[in-house]
N, C-alpha and C positions, 0 to 999 in steps of 0.2 A: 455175247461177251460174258466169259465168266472169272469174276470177281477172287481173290487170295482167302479161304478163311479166314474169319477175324482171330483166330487163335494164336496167327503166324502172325499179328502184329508188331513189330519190331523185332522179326527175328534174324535179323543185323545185325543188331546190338549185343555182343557177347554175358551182357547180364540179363538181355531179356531170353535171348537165347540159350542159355545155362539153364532158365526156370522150363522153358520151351521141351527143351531137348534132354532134362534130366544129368544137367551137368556136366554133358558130353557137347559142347560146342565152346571152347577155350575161346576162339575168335568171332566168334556171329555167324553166320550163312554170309556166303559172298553174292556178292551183288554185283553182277558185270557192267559197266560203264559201258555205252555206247560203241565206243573203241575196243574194248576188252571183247563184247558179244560178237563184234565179227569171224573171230575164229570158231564159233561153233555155231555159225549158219551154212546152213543146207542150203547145196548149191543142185539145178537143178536140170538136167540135162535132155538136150531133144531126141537121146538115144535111147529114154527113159530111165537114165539110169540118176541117181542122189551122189553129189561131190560134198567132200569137205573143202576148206579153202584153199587150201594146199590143191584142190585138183585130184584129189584121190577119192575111186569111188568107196564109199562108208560101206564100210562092215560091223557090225554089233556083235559077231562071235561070240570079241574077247570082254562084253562090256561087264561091269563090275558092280556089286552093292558094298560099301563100306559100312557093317551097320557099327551102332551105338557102342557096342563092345571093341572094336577095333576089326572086326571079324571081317573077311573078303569071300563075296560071293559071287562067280563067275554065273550071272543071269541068262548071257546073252542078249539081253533088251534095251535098250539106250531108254532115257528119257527125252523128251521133247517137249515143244512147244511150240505154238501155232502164235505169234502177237495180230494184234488189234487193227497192223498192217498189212498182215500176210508172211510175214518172215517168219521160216521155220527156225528153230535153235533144235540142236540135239546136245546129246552129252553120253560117252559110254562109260563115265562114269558118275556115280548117284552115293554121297556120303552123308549118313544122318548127323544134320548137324551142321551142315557143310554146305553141300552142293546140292541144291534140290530147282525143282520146276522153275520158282520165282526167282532162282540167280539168273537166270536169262533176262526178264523184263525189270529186277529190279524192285518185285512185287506186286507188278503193276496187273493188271486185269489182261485177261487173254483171250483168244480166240478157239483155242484146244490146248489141253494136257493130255499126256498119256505117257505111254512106253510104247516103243517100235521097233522090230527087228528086218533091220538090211542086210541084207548078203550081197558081197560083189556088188555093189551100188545098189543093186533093185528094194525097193519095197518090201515084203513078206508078208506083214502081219502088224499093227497095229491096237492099241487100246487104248481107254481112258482112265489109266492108274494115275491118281494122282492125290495124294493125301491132303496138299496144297488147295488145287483148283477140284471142284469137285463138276465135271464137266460129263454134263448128260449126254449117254449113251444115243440119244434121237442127232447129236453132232455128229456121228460120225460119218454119217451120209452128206453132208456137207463137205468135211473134210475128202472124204474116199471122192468125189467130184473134182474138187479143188486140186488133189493129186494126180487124178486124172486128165486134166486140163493142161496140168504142167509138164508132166511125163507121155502125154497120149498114152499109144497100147502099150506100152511099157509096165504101165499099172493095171495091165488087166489083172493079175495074178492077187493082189494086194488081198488080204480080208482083216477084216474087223471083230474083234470078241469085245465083247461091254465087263466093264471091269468089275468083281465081285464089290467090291468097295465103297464106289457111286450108285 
């Protein structure tokens, strides 16, 4: 289980957030409610392939950085997360300020962070970027397991790079 930096304390709150973020967080980081987070759970398929909830297999392509200046950065990389239960959240999009790791759980402590690239539902490549959660590289073999359990050979393909950051 890895824990929110203490830095991102209150970063909900559009004044802690403002000191947080340099200003650039007018409303606080969103914080998805229980009900809210089901639309960006990873759905998980016997064909090996990752659904959003809609039933569509997830693609990361088009995913986006919004940074701090307003700037749009076509990554390809979703962000993710692993909670406490097993339930994956993704997101293809990532706005400083705004939408980062802990809007999934709320802040709450996690089981993985990173960024992940799907194609066509499958897997590709994941890591453990995460400026939030700082989630040791020796997790990912846990995780790449856990993936594979869920997907069987589906995930064979999958790899892992350990993020320069953590």
């Amino acid at each position: 289980m890895v824990a929110r930096q203490s830095k991102y304390q209150g970063e909900e709150s559009p004044f802690i957030a403002n000191k947080i973020y340099g200003g650039h967080s007018p409303y606080g980081v969103e914080y998805f409610s229980a009900t809210e987070r089901l639309k960006y759970k990873m759905r998980f398929g016997s064909d090996g392939r990752v659904y959003d909830y809609r039933g569509k297999p997830i693609d990361t392509s088009n995913a986006i950085l919004i940074t701090r200046e307003g700037k749009k950065i076509k990554t390809g990389r979703a962000i993710f997360v692993i909670d406490t239960e097993g339930n994956t959240y993704w997101s293809n999009l990532s706005e400083t300020g705004q939408l980062h790791h802990t809007s999934f759980v709320s802040g709450a402590p996690v089981a993985f962070a990173g960024e992940i690239v799907i194609k066509n539902g499958y897997i590709k490549y994941f890591d453990n970027t995460s400026g939030h959660y700082l989630t040791p590289a020796k997790s990912a073999k846990e995780v790449l397991s856990y993936f594979k359990k869920l997907l069987g050979r589906g995930a064979n393909l999958i790899r892992f790079r350990p993020s320069i950051l953590n």
